[in-house]
C-alpha positions as CSV (number, residue, x, y, z in Angstrom):
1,X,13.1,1.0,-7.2
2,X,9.7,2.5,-5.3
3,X,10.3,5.7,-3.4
4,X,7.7,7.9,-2.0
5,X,8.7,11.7,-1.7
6,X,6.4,13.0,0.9
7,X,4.1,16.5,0.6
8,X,4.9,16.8,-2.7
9,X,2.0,18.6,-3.7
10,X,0.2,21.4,-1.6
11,X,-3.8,20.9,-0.7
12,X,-4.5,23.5,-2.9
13,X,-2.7,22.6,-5.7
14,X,-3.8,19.0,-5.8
15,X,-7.7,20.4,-6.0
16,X,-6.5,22.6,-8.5
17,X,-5.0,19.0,-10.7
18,X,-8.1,16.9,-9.6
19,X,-10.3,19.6,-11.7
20,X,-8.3,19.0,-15.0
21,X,-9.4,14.8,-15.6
22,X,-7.3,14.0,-18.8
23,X,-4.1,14.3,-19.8
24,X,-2.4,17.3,-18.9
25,X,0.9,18.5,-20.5
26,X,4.2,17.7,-18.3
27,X,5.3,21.1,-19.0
28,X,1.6,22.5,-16.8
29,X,2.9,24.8,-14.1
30,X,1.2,22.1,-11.4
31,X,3.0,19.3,-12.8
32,X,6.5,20.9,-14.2
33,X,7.4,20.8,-10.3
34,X,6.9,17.4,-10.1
35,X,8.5,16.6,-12.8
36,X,11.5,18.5,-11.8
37,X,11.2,16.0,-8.5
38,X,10.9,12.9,-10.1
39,X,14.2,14.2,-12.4
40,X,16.1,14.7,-9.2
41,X,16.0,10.9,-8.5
42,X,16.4,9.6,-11.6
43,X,16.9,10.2,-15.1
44,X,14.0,9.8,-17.1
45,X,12.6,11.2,-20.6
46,X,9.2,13.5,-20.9
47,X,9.7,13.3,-24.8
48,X,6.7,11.1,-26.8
49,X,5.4,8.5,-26.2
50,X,5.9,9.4,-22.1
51,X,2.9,11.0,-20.9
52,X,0.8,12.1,-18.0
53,X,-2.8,12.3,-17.3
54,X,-5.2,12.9,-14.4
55,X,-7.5,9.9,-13.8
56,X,-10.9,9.3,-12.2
57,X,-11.3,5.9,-13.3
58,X,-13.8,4.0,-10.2
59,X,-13.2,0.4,-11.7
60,X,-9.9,0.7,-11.0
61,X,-7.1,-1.8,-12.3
62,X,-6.4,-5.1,-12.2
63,X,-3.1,-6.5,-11.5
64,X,-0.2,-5.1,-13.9
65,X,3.3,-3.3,-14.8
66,X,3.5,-0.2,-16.5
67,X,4.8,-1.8,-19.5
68,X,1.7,-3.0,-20.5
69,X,-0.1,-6.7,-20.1
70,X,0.7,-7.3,-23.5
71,X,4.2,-5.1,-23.9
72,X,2.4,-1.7,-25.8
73,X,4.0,0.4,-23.5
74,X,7.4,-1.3,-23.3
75,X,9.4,1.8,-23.7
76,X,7.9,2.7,-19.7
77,X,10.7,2.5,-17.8
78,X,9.8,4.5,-14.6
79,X,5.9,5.7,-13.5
80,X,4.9,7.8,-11.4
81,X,1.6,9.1,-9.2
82,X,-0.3,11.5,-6.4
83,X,-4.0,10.6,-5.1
84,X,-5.2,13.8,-5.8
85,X,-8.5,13.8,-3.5
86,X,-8.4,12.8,0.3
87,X,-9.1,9.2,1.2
88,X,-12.0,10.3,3.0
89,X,-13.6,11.4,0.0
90,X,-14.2,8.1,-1.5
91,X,-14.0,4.2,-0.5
92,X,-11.8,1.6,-2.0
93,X,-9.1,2.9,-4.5
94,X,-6.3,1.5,-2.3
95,X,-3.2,1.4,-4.6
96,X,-1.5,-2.3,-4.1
97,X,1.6,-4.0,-4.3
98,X,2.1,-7.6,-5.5
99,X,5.1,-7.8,-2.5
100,X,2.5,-6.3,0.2
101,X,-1.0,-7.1,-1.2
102,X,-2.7,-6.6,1.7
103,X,-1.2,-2.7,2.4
104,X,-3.0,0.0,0.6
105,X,-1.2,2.9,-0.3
106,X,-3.0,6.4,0.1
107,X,-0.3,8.8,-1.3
108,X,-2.6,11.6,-0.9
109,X,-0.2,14.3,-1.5
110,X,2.7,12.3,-1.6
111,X,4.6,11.7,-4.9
112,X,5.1,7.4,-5.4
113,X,7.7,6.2,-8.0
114,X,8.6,2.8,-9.6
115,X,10.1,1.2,-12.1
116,X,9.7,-1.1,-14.4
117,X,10.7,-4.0,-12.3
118,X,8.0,-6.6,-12.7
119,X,8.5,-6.6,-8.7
120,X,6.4,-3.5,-8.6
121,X,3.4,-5.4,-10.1
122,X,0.6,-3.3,-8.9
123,X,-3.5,-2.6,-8.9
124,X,-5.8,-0.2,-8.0
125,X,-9.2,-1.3,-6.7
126,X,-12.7,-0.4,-7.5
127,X,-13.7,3.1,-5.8
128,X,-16.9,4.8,-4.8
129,X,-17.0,8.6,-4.5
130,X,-14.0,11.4,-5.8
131,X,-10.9,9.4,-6.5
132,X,-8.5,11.3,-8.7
133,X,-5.4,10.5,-9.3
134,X,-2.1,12.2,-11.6
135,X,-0.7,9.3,-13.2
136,X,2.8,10.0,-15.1
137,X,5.1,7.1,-17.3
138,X,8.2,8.1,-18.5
139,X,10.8,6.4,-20.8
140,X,14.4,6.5,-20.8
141,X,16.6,9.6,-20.8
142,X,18.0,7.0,-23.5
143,X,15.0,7.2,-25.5
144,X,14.1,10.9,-25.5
């Protein structure tokens, strides 16, 4: 599964996010509605070890699934994201996918899900300038 749920944050409120680099609660007034989204296509678990924080990370990350190169985050069952700062604020920092490695995704605004599917293998690459991103993984509604 990979969905994209356009608009899903306001300009405003994604400046407001891109102030607050590290993890942030899921239960923050700017990411509660979010959450609430993500729970309307699928059912997921905020409870420990699921977490979400707000990233401005400019060596990127290589290729990878959310469960971790070497399985420490196997419980990660669905992740989510928003590119909190306009593409024209910074170069690189395309978000990539192993099935379309040559399309970057700019989901300024927009909410992008996946699961764990190792189809979903993805990067992020280098970036110069304000990238931020709000990066969420989730476990199971099994687990939580």
């Amino acid at each position: 599964m990979r969905e994209i749920v356009p608009n899903a944050l306001s300009v405003r409120h994604a400046a407001e996010l891109a102030a607050l680099v590290g993890y942030i609660n899921f239960a923050h007034p700017l990411v509660s509605g979010l959450v609430d989204r993500v729970l309307d296509i699928t059912s997921v678990s905020t409870a420990d070890p699921s977490y979400a924080r707000i990233e401005a990370r400019s060596e990127g990350h290589p290729w990878h699934v959310d469960t971790g190169s070497k399985g420490h985050m196997g419980w990660c069952c669905l992740s989510a994201g928003v590119l909190l700062t306009p593409p024209e604020s910074f170069t690189g920092g395309g978000l990539y996918f192993r099935d379309d490695p040559d399309t970057a995704v700019y989901h300024y605004l927009d909410l992008v899900l996946y699961d764990d599917d190792p189809g979903n293998e993805h990067c992020v690459t280098r970036s110069r300038g304000d990238r931020r991103a709000l990066i969420m993984f989730f476990q199971g509604a099994e687990n939580g």
